[in-house]
C-alpha positions as CSV (number, residue, x, y, z in Angstrom):
1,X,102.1,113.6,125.7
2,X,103.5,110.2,127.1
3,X,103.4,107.5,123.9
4,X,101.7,104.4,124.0
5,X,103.6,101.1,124.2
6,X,103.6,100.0,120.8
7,X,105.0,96.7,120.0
8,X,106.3,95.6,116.4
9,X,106.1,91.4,115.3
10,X,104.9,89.5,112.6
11,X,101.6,89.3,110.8
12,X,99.3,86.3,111.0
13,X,96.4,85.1,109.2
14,X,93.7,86.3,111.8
15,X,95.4,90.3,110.9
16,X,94.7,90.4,107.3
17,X,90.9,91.6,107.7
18,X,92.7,94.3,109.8
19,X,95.8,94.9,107.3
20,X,92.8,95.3,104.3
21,X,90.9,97.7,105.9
22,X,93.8,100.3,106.3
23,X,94.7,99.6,102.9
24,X,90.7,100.8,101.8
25,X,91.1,103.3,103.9
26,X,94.8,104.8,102.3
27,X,95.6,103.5,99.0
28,X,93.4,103.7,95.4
29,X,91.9,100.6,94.3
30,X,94.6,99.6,92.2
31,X,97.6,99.3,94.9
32,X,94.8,97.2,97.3
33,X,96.2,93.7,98.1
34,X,94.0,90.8,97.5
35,X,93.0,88.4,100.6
36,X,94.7,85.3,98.5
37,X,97.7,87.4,98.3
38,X,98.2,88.3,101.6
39,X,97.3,84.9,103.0
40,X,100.4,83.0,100.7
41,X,102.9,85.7,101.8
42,X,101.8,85.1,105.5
43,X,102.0,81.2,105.3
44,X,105.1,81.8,103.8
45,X,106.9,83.5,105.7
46,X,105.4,86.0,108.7
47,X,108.7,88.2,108.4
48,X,107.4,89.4,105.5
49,X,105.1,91.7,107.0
50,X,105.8,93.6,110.4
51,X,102.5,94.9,112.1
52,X,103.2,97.5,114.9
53,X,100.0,97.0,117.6
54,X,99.0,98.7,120.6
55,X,97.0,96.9,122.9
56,X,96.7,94.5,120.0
57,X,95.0,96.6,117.6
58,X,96.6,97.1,114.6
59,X,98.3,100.9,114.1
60,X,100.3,100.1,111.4
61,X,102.8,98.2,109.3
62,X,105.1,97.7,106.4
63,X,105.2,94.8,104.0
64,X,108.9,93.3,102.0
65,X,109.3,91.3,99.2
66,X,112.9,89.8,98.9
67,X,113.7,89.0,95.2
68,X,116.3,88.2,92.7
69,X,118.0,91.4,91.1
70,X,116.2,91.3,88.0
71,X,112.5,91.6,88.9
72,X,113.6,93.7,91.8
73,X,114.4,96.2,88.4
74,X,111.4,95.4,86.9
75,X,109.0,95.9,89.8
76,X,110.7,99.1,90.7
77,X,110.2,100.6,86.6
78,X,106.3,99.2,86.7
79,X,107.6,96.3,83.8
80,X,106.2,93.9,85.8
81,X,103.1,94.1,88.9
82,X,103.5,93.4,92.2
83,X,101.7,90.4,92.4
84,X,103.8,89.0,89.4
85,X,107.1,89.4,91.1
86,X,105.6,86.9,93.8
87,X,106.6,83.5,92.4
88,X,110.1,84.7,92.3
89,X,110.4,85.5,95.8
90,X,113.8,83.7,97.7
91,X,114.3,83.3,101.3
92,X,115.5,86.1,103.1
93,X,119.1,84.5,104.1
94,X,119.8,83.8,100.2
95,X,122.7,85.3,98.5
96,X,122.0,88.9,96.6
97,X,118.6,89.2,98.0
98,X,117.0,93.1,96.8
99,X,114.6,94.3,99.5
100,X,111.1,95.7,97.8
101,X,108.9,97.9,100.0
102,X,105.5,95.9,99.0
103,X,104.1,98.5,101.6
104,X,103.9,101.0,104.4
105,X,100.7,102.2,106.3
106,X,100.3,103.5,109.4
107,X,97.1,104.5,110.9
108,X,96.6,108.5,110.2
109,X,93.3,109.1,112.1
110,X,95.4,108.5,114.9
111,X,97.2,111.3,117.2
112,X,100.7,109.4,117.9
113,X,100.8,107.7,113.9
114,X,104.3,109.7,113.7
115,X,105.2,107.5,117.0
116,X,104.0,104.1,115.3
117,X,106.0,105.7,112.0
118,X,109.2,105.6,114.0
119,X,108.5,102.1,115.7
120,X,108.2,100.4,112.0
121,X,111.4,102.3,110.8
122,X,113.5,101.1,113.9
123,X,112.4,97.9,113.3
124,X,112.8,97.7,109.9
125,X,116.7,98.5,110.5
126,X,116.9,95.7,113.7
127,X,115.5,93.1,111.1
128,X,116.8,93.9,108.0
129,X,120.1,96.8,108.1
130,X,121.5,96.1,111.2
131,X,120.2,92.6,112.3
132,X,122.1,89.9,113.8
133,X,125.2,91.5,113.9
134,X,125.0,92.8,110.7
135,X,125.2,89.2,109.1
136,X,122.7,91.0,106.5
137,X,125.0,91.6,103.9
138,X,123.6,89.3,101.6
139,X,120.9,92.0,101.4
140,X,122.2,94.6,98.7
141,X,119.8,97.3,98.0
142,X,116.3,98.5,99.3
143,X,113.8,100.2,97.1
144,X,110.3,101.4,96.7
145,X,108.0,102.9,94.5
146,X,105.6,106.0,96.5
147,X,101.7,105.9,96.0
148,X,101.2,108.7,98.3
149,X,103.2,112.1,99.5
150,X,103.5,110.5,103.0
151,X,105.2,108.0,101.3
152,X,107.6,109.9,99.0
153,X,108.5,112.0,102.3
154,X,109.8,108.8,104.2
155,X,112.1,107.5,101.5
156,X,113.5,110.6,100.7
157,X,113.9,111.7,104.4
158,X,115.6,108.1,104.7
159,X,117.9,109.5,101.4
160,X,116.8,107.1,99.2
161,X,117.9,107.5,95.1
162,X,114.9,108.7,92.9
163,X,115.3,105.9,90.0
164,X,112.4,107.4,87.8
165,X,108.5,107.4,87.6
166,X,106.0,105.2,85.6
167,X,102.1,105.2,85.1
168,X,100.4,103.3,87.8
169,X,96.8,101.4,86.7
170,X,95.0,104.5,88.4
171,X,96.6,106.8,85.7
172,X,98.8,108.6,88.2
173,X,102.8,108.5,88.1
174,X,104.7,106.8,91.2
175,X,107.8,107.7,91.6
176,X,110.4,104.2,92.6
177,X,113.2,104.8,94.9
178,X,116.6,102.7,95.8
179,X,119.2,102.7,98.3
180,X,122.2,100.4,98.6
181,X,122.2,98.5,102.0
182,X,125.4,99.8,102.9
183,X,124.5,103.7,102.5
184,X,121.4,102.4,105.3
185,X,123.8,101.2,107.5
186,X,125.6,104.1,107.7
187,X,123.0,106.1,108.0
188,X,121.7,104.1,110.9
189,X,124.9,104.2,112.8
190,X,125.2,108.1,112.6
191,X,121.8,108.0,113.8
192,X,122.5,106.2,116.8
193,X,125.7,107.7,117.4
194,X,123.8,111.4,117.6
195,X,121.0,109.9,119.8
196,X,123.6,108.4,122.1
197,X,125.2,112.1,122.3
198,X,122.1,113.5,123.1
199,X,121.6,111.3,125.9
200,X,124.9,111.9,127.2
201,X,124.4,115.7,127.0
């Protein structure tokens, strides 16, 4: 089956409506964002959320938050909420800047999600592991906390560290995740190394 031509930028305003019905769709109550929310991180800085389109409707994105060490921690072991780490957040070019997966959604009712999957991940690595020249290194760790099995799968697939679990507000444990940046580099470049043998053979 030939994939579609799916291409990855950043959000804008006019995609929240879009963004917030996936997350109905996917995640419980509690892990929805709120309009506001959305709306600040957007005006703040579109990089913060990479939307993957096709025809320019919406198949899926993921969401980063970059923050100072601490509340990285306490984001990752539930002491704080999502929405409180927010008036922390530093620019993305700051020194010892911790990567937090705020989200990752693609859209399931469709045949080629694994496709759009692999078009966020890629991206994710251009903008944020291997990006200009690797002049990233003021990014030191990535982590996550999973909401879902789809989501557990992708950050252990990508070797991610299980940190621990703690009680979300729906009364179910999520399990948080970290990786240093340098154990995603390599990773990356072993990856493209065997793709480029591939080719070759």
């Amino acid at each position: 089956m030939e994939e579609p031509a799916c291409t990855v930028g950043c959000a804008a305003v006019q995609d929240i409506p879009a963004m917030l019905s996936f997350e109905k769709k996917y995640f419980d109550t509690c892990w929805q964002s709120k309009t506001n929310t959305l709306k600040s991180l957007i005006e703040r800085d579109p990089k913060m959320f990479r939307l993957c389109k096709v025809d320019n409707i919406l198949k899926g994105y993921y969401g980063i938050l970059p923050l100072p060490y601490e509340i990285w921690e306490k984001v990752l072991k539930g002491q704080i909420l999502e929405d409180d780490a927010i008036p922390y957040l530093l620019p993305f070019e700051a020194p010892d800047v911790y990567l937090y997966i705020y989200s990752v959604i693609v859209d399931l009712s469709d045949k080629q999600h694994k496709t759009y999957t692999r078009a966020l991940i890629r991206d994710f690595t251009r903008q944020y592991i291997l990006g200009q020249k690797r002049k990233m290194a003021n990014i030191k760790a990535v982590g996550a906390f999973t909401v879902s099995e789809g989501g557990r799968r992708l950050v252990e697939r990508s070797k991610f560290i299980y940190k621990g679990s703690f009680l979300g507000n729906n009364g179910l444990y999520v399990r948080s995740y970290a990786i240093k940046r340098e154990n995603l580099v390599k990773q990356a470049l072993k990856n493209r190394e065997q793709h480029t043998q591939k080719r070759i053979a």
